[in-house]
C-alpha positions as CSV (number, residue, x, y, z in Angstrom):
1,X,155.3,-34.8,167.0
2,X,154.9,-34.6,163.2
3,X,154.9,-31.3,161.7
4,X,152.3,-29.6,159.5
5,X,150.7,-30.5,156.1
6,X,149.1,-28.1,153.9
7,X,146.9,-29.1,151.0
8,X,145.7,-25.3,149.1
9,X,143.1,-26.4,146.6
10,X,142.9,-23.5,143.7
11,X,139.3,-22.2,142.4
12,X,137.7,-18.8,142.0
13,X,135.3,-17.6,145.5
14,X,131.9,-17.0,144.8
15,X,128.1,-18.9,143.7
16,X,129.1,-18.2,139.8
17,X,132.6,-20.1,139.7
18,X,131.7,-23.0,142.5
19,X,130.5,-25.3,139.3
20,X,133.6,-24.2,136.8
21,X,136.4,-26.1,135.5
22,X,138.9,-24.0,137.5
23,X,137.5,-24.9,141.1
24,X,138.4,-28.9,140.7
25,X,140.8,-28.2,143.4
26,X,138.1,-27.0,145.0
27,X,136.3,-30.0,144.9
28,X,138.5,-32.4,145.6
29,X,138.9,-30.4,148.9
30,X,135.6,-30.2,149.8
31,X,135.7,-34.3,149.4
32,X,139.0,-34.6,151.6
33,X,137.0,-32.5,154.6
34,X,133.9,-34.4,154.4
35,X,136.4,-38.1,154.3
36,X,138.4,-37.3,157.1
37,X,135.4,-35.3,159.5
38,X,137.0,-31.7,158.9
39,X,134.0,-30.1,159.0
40,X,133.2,-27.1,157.5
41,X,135.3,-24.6,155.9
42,X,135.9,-21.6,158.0
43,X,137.2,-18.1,156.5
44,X,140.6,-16.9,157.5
45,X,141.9,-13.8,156.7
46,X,142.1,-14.5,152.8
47,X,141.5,-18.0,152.9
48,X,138.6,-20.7,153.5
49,X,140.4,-23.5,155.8
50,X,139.3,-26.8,157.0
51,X,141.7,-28.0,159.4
52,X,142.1,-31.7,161.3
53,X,144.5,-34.4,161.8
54,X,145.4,-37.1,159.5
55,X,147.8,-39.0,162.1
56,X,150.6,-38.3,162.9
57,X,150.3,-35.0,160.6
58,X,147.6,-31.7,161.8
59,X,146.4,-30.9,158.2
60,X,145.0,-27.7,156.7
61,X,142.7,-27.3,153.8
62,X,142.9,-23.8,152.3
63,X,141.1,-22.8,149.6
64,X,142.8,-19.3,148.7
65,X,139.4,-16.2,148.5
66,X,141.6,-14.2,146.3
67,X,140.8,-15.2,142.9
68,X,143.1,-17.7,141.0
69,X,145.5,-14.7,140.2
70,X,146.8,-14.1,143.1
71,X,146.5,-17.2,145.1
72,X,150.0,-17.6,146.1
73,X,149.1,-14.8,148.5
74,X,148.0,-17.5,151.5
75,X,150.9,-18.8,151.7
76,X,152.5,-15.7,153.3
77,X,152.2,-17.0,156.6
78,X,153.4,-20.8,156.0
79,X,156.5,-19.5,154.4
80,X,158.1,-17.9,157.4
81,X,157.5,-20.9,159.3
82,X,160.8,-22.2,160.3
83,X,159.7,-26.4,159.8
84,X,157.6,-25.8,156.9
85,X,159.2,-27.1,153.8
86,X,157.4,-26.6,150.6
87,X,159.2,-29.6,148.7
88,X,157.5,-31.6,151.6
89,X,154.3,-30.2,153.6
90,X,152.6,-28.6,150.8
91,X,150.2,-29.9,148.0
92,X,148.6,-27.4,145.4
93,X,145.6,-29.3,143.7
94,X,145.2,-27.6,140.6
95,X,142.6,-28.0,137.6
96,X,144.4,-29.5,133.9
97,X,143.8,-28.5,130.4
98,X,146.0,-31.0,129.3
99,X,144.4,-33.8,130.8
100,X,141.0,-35.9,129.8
101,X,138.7,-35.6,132.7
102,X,139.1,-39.0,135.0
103,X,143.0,-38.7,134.7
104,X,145.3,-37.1,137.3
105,X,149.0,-36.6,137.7
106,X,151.0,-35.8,141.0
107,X,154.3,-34.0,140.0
108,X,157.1,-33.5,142.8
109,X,157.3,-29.7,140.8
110,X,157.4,-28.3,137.3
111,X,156.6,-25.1,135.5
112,X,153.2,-23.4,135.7
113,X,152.4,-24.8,132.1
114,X,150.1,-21.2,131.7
115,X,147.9,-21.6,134.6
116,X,147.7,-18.5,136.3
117,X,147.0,-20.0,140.0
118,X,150.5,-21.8,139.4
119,X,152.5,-19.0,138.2
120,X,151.1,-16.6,141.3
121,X,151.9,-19.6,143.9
122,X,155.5,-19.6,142.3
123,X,155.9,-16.5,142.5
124,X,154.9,-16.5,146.3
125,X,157.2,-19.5,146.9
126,X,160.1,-18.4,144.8
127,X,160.3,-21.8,143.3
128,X,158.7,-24.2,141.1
129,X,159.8,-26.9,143.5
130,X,156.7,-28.0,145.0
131,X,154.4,-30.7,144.9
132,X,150.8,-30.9,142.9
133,X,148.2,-32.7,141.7
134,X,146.9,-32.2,138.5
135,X,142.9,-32.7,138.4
136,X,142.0,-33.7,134.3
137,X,139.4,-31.2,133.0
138,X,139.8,-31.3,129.8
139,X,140.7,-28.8,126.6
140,X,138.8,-26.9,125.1
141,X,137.9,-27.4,121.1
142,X,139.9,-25.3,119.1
143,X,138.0,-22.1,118.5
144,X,137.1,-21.7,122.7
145,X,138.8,-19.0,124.4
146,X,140.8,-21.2,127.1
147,X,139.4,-18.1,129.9
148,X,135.9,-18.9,128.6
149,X,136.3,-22.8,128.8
150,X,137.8,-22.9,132.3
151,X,135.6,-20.7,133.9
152,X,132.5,-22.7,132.3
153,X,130.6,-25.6,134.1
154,X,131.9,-29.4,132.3
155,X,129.3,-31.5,131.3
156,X,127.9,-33.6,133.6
157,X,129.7,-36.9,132.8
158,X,132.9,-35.5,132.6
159,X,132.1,-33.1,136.2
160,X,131.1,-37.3,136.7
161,X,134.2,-38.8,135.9
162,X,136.6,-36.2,137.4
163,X,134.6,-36.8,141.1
164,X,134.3,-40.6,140.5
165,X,138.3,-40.3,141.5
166,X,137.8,-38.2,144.8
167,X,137.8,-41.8,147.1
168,X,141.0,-43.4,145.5
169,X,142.2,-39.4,145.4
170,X,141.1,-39.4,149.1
171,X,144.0,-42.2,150.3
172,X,146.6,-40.7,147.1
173,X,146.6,-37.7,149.5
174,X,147.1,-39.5,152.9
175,X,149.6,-41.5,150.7
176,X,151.7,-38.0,149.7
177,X,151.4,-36.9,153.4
178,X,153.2,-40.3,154.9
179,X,155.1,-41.7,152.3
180,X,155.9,-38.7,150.2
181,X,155.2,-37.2,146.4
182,X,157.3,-40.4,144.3
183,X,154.9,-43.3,145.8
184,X,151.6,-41.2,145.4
185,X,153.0,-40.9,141.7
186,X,153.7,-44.5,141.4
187,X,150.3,-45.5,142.8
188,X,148.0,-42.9,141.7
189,X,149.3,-41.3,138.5
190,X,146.6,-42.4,135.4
């Protein structure tokens, strides 16, 4: 039997961040649930999770309640788990600054390039060397506070353009579960 997958999308709990730049994971998560008949997010301890099967894999969907801080903290109980390999079974779908909404990147692993969900879920992990995907948000103009951009509502077209990606994001994910981070890269990466 195949092992585990975990996809943790990071975002802010609550009515007042749901529509903010920093809950594209978030999103994305919400759009993976509905595509593959998850059904609705349950909370967990810490955690919202959607969970299913993506044959052969079980999948979870967490969406860390902790605030974007301290996210890393779900991942306590998937770390002591004996098959679960980070470099592997995990995906962190995170909002980008430094990408134009509409444009993505999966990275096998990397530096938390100053996003605080990142550094806290390295910090859990005790390595960088994970797998994410980088969701395109934008950056803000130069005299916006990056806090103040992030946790601010996009405008329409560009909320638009970063959703208009959720199908072709939808199989980029079952594409990183069976075949691995370098081919979701290759085929996804824009």
């Amino acid at each position: 039997m195949a092992g585990l997958k975990l996809v943790v999308g990071l975002g802010n709990p609550g009515p007042e961040y749901s529509a903010t730049r920093h809950n594209a994971g978030w999103w994305l998560l919400d759009a993976l649930a509905e595509a593959w008949g998850f059904g609705r997010f349950k909370r967990e301890k810490n955690a919202a999770l959607a969970a299913g099967r993506v044959d052969p894999y079980a999948v979870r969907l967490v969406k860390p309640l902790t605030y974007m801080n301290l996210s890393g903290r779900v991942l306590e109980p998937y770390r002591r788990m004996n098959a679960f390999d980070v470099s592997r079974d995990l995906l962190v779908v995170v909002d980008d600054v430094a990408l134009p909404p509409g444009r993505i990147r999966f990275r096998p692993e990397g530096s938390p390039g100053g996003h605080n969900g990142l550094k806290s879920i390295q910090a859990a992990l005790g390595t960088q060397a994970y797998p994410r995907l980088r969701i395109g948000v934008g950056g803000p103009p130069p005299e916006t506070d990056m806090a103040e951009w992030v946790l601010a509502p996009p405008p329409a077209e560009d909320r638009e353009a970063i959703e208009a990606l959720f199908p072709e994001l939808v199989e980029g994910v079952a594409t990183w579960m069976h075949e691995g981070v370098e081919a979701a890269m290759n085929r996804y990466n824009r």
